[in-house]
N, C-alpha and C positions, 0 to 999 in steps of 0.2 A: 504494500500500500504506500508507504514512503518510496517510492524507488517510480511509482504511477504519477504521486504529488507532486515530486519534484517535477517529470518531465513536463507536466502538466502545466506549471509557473513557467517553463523557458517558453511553450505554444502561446501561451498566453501575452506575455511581454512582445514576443514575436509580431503577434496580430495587432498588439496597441501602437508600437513602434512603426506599423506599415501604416496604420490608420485608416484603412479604406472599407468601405459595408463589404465588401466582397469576402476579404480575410475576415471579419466581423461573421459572415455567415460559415464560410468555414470552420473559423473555433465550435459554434455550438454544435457542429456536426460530429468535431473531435472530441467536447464533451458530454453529447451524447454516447458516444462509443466508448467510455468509460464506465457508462452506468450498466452495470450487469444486471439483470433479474431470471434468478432463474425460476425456471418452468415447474409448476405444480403437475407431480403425476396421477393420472385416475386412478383409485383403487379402489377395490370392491369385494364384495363376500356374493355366492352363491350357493342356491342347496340343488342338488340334483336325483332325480331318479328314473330307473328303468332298469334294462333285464340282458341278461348276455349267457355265455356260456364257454365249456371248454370244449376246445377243437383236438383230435390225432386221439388216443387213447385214453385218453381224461375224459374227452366226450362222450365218448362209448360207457363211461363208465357213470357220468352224474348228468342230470337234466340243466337246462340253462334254470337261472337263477334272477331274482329281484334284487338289486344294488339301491343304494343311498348313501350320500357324501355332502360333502362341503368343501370349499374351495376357497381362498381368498387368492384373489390375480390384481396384479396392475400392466399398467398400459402405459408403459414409458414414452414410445414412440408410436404414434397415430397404426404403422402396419405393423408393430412387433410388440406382442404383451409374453407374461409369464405370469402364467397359476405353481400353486403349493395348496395340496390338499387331502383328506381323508377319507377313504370308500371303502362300506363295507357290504359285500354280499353273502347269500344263501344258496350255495349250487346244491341242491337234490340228490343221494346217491341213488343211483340206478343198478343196483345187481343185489340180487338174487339169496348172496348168503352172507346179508347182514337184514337186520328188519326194516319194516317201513318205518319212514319218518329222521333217518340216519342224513345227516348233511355234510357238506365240506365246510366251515365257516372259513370265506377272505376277509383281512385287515389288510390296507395297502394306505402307505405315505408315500405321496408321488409328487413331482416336480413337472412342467412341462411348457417349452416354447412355443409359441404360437405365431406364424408368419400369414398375414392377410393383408383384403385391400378395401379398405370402408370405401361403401357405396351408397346410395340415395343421400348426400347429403352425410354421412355419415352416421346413418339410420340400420343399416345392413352391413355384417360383417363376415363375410365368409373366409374362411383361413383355414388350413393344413398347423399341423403341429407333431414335436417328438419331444421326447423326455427321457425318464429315469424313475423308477417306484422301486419298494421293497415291499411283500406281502407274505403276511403269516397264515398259514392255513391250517386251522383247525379242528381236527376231523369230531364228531360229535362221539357221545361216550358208546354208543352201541356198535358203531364203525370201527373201533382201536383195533379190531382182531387182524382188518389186512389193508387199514387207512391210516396212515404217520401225520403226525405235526410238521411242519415245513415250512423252512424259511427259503423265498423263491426271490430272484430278480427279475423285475420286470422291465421292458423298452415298449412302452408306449407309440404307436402310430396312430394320430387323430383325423378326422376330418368333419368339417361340422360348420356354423353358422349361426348366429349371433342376431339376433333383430331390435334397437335400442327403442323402446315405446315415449321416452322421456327422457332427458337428462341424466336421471341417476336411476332408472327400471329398465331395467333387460330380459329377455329371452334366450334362448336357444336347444340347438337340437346338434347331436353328438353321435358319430361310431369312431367305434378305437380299436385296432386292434394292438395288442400285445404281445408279443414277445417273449417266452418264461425259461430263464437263466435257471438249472441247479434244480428243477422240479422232481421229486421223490418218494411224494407222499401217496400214489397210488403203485409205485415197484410190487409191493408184496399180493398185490391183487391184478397183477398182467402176467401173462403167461411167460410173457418175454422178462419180467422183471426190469421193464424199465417205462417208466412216464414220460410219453408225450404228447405235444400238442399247445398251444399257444391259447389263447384269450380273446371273444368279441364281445363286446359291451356295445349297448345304443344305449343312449340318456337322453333326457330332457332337462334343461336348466335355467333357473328364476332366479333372479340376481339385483342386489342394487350396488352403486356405485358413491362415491362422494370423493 
């Protein structure tokens, strides 16, 4: 800031010493470009819900499932935001020699970039996005005999759309697929002894902003 002042007194003396309106308009130009302000970022909280399921031999084995989350995201720049947030679902197990009612529980803390291009006004947002999650998967207590606990990594691929009704009330509609790093928790119930298969989710999301 002293090193800005200083230069700032020699413009100045400069522009009095020539004396003419011209340099006169010049200076307030140059101190104008001293005044910084910076930019307030939008930020906002969302709750979301809808239904997905697992894909490769995860899916063979559990029905798709009901999810619910919460999000808080900001919007730095007009086409580039980022969410952090918590989703948790109820995937169904499907076979045979555990009882009904047996589920997977997911817990996932996820991260996620979001590249779009606001339209109508900046009323409409449609964007593509990737990230990074980690999910604990819970097997339900009748499931233990050949369903494991598991900590999986997840890569997120989004694609989705954003509708702003207001200023600070939002909308939108979301599919994701994922990606599952390390997955294990159904080995003891495949024949092949190994889980695979990835993650689609579709959501719906109500959101405000300030």
């Amino acid at each position: 800031m002293k090193f800005r002042s200083w230069m700032s007194g020699i413009a100045l003396m400069a522009f009095c010493t020539a004396g003419s309106a011209f340099a006169a308009v010049d200076a307030s130009k140059v101190g104008r470009g001293f005044d910084f302000q910076e930019n307030q970022v939008p930020v906002g909280v969302d709750v979301r819900g809808g239904v997905g399921g697992f894909t490769g031999n995860s899916g063979d084995l559990t029905k798709p499932g009901a999810l619910l989350g919460v999000t808080a995201d900001a919007q730095p720049w007009p086409s580039l935001g980022v969410e952090a947030g918590y989703e948790g679902q109820r995937m169904p197990i499907d076979d045979g020699r555990v009882g009904d009612g047996e589920a997977m529980w997911r817990h996932n803390l996820g991260i996620l970039a979001k590249a779009g291009a606001p339209l109508l006004q900046a009323k409409l947002y449609p964007y593509v996005g990737a990230g990074f999650g980690l999910s604990y998967l819970n097997a339900s207590e009748g499931a233990e005999g050949l369903y494991d606990n598991d900590f999986i990594g997840e890569v997120p691929l989004a694609a989705g759309v954003d509708y702003r009704f207001t200023r600070n009330v939002f909308a939108g509609a979301r599919a994701t697929y994922r990606a599952l790093i390390g997955t294990s928790f159904a080995n003891d119930a495949t024949v092949a002894g190994d889980t695979t298969g990835g993650l689609v989710n579709f959501n719906l999301t109500l959101g405000g902003s300030f």
